[in-house]
KOLTITI-914177 format. One record per residue: z, x, y of N, C-alpha, C in turn; residue in one letter. Coordinates in steps of 0.02 Angstrom, whole numbers, padded with zeros to 5 digits, always signed. Atoms other than C-alpha are relative to their C-alpha. Layout:
<nodes>
ZXYZXYZXYA...
</nodes>
This chain:
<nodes>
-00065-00033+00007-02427-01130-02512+00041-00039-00051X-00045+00030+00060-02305-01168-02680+00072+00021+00018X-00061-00023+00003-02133-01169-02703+00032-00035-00049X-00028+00047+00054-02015-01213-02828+00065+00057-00043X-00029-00036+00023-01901-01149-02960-00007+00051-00061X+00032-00045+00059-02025-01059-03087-00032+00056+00037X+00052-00049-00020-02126-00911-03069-00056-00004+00023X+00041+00004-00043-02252-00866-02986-00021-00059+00059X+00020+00023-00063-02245-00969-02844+00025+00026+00063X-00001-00037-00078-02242-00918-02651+00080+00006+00007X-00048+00009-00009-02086-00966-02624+00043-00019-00051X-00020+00014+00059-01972-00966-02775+00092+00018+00016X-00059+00032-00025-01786-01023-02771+00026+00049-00098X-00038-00009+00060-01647-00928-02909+00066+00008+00027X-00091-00004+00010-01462-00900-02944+00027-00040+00039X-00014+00089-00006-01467-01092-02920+00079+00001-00016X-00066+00006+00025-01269-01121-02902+00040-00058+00039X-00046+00061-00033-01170-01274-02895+00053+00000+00015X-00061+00014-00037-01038-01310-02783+00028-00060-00027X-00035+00082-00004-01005-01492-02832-00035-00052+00036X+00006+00024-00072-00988-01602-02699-00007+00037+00059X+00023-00036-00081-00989-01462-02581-00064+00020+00018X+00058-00022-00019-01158-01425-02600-00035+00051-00055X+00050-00051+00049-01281-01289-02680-00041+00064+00031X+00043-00085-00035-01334-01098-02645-00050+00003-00054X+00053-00021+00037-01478-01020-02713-00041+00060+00049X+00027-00054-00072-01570-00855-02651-00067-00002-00015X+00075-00017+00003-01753-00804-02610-00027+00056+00040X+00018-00086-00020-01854-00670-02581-00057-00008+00032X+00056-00003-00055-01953-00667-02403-00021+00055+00018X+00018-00067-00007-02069-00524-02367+00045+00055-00032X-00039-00046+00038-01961-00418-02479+00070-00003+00001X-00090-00005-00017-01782-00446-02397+00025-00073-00032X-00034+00030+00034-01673-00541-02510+00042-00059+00048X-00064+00045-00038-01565-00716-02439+00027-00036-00061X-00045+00029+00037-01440-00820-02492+00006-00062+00033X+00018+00078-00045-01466-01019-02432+00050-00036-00017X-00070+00063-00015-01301-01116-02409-00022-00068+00003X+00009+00082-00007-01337-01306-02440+00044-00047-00028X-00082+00034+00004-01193-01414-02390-00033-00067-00045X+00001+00064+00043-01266-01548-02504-00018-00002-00048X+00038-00008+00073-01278-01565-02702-00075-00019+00007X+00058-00005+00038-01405-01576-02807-00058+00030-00009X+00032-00028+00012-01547-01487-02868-00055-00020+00040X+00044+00040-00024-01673-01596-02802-00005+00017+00083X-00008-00007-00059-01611-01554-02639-00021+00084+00002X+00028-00067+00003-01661-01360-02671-00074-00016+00008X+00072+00025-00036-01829-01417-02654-00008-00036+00061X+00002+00033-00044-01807-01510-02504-00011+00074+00041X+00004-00078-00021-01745-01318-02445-00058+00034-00002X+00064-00056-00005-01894-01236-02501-00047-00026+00040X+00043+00006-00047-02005-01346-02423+00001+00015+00068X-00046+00004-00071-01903-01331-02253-00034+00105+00014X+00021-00089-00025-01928-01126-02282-00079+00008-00010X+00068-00023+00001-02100-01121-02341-00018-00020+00067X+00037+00022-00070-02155-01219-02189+00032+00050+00077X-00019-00045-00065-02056-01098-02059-00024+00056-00006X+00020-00062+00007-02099-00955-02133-00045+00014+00020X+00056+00014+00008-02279-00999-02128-00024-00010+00078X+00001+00021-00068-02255-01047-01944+00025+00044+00034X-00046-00006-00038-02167-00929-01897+00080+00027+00024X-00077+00008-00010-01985-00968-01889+00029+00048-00009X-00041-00067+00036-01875-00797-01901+00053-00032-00076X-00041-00006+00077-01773-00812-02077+00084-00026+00038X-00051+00023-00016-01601-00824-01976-00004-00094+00055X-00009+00072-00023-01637-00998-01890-00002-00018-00047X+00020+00055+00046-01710-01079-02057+00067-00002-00041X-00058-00007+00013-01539-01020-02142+00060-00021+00038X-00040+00040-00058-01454-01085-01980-00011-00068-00008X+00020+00059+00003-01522-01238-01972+00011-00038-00083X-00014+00022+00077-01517-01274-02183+00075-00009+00005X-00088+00011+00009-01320-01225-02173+00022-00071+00028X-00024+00075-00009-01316-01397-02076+00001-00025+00023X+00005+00083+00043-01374-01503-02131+00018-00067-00019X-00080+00065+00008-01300-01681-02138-00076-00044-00035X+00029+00029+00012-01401-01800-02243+00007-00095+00040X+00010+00034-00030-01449-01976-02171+00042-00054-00040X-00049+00023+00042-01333-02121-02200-00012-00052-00059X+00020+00035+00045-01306-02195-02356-00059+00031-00045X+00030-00021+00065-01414-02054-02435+00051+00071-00049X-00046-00034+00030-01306-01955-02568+00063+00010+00058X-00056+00002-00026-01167-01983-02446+00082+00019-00021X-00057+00018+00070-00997-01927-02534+00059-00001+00046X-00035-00011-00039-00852-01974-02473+00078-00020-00051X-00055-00002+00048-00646-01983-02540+00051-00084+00033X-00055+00059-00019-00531-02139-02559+00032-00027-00046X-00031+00013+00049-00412-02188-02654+00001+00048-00044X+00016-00058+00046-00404-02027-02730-00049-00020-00043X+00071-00004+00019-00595-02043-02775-00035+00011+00040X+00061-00055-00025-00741-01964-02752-00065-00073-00009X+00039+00055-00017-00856-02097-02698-00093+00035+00037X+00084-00007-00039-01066-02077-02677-00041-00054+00001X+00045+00051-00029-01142-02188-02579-00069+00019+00019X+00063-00043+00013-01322-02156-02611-00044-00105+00003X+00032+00055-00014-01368-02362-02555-00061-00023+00040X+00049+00020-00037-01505-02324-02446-00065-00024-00026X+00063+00030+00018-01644-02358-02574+00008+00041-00090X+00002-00036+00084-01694-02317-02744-00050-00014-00051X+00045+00012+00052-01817-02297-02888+00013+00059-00061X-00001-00008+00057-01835-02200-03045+00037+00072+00005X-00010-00068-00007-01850-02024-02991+00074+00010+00038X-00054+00002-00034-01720-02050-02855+00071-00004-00045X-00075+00031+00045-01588-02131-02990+00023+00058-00045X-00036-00076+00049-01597-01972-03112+00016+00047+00070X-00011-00046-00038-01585-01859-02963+00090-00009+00010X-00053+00019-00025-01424-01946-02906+00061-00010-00061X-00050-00022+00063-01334-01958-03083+00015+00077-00004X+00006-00080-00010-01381-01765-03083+00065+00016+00049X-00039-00013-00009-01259-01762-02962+00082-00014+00007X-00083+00034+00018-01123-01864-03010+00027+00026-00051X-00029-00063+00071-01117-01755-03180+00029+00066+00035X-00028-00064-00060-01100-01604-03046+00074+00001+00028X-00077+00015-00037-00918-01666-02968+00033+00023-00057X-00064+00004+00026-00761-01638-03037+00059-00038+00016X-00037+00082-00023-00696-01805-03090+00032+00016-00066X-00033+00016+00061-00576-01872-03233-00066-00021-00034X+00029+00046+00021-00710-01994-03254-00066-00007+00026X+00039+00010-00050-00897-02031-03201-00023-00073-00019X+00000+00056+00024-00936-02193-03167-00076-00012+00035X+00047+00009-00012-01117-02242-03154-00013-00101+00034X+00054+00052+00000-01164-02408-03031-00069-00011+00037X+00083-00001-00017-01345-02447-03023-00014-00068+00013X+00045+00057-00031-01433-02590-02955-00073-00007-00001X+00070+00034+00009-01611-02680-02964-00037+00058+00061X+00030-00024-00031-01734-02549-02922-00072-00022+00019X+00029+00064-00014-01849-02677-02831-00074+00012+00025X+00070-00022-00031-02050-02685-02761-00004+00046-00060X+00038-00051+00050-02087-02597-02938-00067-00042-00048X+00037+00029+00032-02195-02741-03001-00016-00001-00071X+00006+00019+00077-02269-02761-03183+00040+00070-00033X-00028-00062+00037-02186-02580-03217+00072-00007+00008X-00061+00015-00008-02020-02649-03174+00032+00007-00053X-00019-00020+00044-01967-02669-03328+00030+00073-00047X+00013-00055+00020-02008-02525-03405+00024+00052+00044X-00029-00051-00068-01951-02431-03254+00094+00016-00012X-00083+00009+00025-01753-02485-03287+00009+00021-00069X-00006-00020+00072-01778-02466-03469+00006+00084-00016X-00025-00080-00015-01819-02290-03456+00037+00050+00055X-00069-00017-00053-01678-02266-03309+00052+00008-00052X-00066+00004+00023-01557-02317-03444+00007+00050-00061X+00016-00057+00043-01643-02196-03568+00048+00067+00026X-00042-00043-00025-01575-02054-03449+00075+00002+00003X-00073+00020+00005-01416-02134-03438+00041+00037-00038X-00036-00025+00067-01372-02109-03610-00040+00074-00007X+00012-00079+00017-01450-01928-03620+00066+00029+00040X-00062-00019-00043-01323-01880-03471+00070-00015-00009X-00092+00050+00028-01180-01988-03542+00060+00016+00052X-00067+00024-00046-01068-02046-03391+00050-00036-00051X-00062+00027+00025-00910-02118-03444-00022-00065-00003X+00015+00050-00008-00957-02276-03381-00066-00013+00037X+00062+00028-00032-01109-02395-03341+00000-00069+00036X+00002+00065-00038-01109-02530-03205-00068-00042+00022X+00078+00010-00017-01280-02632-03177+00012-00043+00040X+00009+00038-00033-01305-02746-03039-00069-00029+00034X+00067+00051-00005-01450-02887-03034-00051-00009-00061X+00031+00027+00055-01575-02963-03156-00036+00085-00028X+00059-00073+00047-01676-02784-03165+00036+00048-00037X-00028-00084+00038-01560-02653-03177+00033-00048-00082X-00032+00028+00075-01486-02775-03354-00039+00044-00027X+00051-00053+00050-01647-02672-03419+00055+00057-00006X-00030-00060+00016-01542-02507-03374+00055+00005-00051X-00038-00010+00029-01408-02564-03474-00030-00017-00073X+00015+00010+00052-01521-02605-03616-00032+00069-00031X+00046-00040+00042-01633-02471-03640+00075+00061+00008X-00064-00053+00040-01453-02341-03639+00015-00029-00056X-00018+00018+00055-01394-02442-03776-00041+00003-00047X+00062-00046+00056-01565-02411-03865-00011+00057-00018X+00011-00054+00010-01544-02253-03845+00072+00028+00008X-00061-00018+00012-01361-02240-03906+00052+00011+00037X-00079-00021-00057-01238-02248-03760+00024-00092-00018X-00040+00049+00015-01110-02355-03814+00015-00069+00056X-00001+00064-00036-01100-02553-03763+00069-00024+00022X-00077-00014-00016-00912-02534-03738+00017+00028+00062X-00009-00055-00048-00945-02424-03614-00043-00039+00083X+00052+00022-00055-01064-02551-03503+00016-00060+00025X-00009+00069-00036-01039-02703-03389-00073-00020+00046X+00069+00046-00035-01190-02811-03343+00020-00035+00077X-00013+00051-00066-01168-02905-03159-00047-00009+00043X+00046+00050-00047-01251-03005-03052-00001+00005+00065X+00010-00004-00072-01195-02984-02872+00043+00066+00015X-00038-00043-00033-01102-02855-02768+00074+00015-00016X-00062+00028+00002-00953-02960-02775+00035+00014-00070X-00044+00005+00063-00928-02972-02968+00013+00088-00015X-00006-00059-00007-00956-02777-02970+00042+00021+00041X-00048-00023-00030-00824-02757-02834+00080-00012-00012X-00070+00033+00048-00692-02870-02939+00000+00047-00061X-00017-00038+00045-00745-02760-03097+00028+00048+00012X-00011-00100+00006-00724-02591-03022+00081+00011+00030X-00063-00015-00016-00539-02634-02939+00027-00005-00056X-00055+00019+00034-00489-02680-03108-00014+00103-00054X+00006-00065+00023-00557-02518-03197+00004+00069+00017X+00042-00061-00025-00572-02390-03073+00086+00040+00001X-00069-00033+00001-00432-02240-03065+00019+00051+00049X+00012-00063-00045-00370-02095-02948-00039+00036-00053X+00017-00063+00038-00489-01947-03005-00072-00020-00011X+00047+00022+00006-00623-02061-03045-00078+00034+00051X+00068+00011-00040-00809-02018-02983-00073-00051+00004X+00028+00059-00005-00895-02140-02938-00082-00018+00051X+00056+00003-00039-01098-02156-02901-00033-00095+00020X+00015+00066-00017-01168-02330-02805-00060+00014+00018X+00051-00019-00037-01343-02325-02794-00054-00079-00023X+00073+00075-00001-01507-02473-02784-00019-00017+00058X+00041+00010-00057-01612-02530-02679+00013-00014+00065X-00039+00018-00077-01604-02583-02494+00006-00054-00001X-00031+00087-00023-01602-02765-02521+00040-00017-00031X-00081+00035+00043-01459-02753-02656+00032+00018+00053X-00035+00000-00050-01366-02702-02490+00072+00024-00054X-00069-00018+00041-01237-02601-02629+00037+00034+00042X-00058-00007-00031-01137-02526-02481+00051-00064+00009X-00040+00055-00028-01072-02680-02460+00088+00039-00083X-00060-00008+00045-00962-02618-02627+00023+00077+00030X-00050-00026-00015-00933-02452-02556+00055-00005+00051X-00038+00038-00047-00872-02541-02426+00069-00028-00017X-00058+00025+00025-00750-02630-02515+00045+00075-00045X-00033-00047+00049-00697-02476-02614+00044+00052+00044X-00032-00036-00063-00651-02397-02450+00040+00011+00031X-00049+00035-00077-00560-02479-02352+00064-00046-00023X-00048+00034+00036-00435-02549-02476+00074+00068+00001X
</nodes>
């Protein structure tokens, strides 16, 4: 059984439409009768999460109005694309873990909001071994294709992310290198604004809630 957002597959997902932060519809066509799938949580990436959720009920089973029941909500687990408001900002706490695929997924939806500003921080995406490198480097590649406003890096790896954007033309004006949690939680009170959107994402042992933490509760 396939699913996805091209043709010909079993289960095929269109009039893909973003909400934002509120989430993402998209309809599909089961045994002939047309729906419309409410998903209280961005990103695209997460439309596939959906399809898999329907292919497998369908397949089983499930009548069409539970799997549409159950999708509408939805609460993701904490600390994954989490979004939440403070300080008049739009804050995503997306600290539960992270690697390559994960990191474009999650910019994907920080371009999605409606901010003044988007502010990209990333952290050491860790356990990647001899591809480490190369892993951040082409993270920061995406970077600069997507062009956030701003770029925050935190720990020896993600420095790659801020190198390979600047290789690939996103301005060095635009980027702050750092080392711990802390110096990233002193940069971002001095830069950060109402309106601002603001993504925090890396691994589980950079422990980067600890900054939405601070960004919070101030």
């Amino acid at each position: 059984v396939s699913y996805g957002l091209e043709e010909g597959v079993d289960y095929q997902a269109y009039n893909v439409q973003s909400r934002g932060e509120f989430g993402i519809d998209f309809s599909i066509t089961v045994e002939e009768a047309e729906y419309t799938i409410q998903l209280p949580v961005p990103g695209v990436h997460n439309v596939y999460n959906a399809l898999a959720a329907v292919a497998t009920g369908v397949e089983l089973g499930v009548p069409m109005r539970n799997l549409l029941e159950g999708i509408s909500h939805f609460s993701p687990a904490k600390m994954r694309l989490n979004i939440v408001r403070a300080r008049d900002m739009i804050i995503i706490n997306d600290a539960y873990n992270a690697s390559p695929k994960s990191m474009n997924a999650a910019l994907d939806v920080l371009l999605e909001l409606e901010s003044a500003r988007k502010i990209a921080v990333l952290g050491d995406m860790l356990e990647l071994g001899s591809w480490s490198k190369r892993a951040h480097m082409e993270t920061g590649i995406q970077v600069a294709g997507k062009k956030p406003d701003m770029l925050v890096t935190v720990g020896e790896e993600a420095a790659n992310i801020v190198k390979g954007a600047i290789e690939a033309g996103f301005s060095p004006s635009r980027t702050a290198v750092l080392q711990s949690n802390q110096q990233a939680i002193e940069h971002l009170r001095e830069i950060l604004r109402p309106g601002d959107a603001v993504l925090v994402k890396g691994s589980r042992g950079m422990k980067m809630e600890e900054i939405v933490q601070a960004l919070t509760e101030e």
